[in-house]
N, C-alpha and C positions, 0 to 999 in steps of 0.2 A: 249617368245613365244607370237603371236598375236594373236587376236581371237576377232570374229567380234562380237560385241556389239553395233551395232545401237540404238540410242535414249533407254537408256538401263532407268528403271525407279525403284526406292527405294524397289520395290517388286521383282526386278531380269527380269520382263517378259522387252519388246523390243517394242518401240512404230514405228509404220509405218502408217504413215496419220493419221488417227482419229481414227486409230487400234491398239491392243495389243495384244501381242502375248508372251508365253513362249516358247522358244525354245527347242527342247528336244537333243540336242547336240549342242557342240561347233565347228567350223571349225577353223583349224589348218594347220600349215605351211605341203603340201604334200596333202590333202586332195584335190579331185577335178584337181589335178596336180599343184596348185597355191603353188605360193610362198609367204615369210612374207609377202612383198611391195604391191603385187596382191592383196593380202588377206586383208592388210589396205586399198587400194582405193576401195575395192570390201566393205568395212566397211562404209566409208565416200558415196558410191552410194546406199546404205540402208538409208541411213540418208537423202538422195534427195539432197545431196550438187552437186550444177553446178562444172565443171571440177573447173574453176575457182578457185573457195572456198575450192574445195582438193587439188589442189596444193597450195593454201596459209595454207593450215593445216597441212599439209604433208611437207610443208616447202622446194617444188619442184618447178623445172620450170614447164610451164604447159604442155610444149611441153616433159617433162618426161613423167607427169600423162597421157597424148596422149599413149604414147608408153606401160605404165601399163596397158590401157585399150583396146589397141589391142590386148597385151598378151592374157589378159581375156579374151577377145571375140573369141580370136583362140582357145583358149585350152578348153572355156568351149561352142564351135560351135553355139555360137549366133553373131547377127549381130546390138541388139542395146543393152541402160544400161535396158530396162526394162526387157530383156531376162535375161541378167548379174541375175540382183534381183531376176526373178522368180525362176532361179537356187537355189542361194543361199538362199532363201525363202524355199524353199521345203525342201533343203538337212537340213538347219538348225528345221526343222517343222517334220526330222526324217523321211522322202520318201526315200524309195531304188530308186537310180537314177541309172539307166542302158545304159551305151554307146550306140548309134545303132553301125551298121556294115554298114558303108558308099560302102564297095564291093558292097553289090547287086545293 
């Protein structure tokens, strides 16, 4: 099971910029409708790695991690990597994240 740990630090909290944070949940394969793969690049764009650098980590072409990060971007209805992050910022920071209703 994979579970996002961004710049994870000897106390357990999660560094992002010059910030730290403890998460109060883990995200898991199914959560958010993402799968393992989704859920590692969606790891490595906490971490602020260029596409680039997740697929040499990820051990991908980059033209896979391309395809990973559209996944993301359609399932979790944003449109660049810093929406990606705000998601996965929140949901792991314990926010009840609520679908809208794209009908009305």
């Amino acid at each position: 099971m994979t579970r996002i740990t961004s710049s994870m630090t000897t106390s357990g909290a999660r560094r992002i910029g010059r910030f730290e944070y403890a998460p109060s949940r883990q995200l898991v394969p199914g959560d958010l409708g993402l799968s393992e793969r989704e859920i590692e690049t969606l790891n490595l764009i906490l971490e602020e790695l260029p596409l680039r650098q997740i697929a040499e980590r990820m051990e991908l072409s980059l033209h896979t991690v391309d395809t990973f990060k559209r996944r993301l971007f359609e399932k979790l209805g944003v449109n660049t990597l810093a929406g990606a992050a705000v998601i996965a910022t929140a949901y792991l920071a314990g926010m009840a994240l609520q679908p809208l209703d794209n009908a009305a």
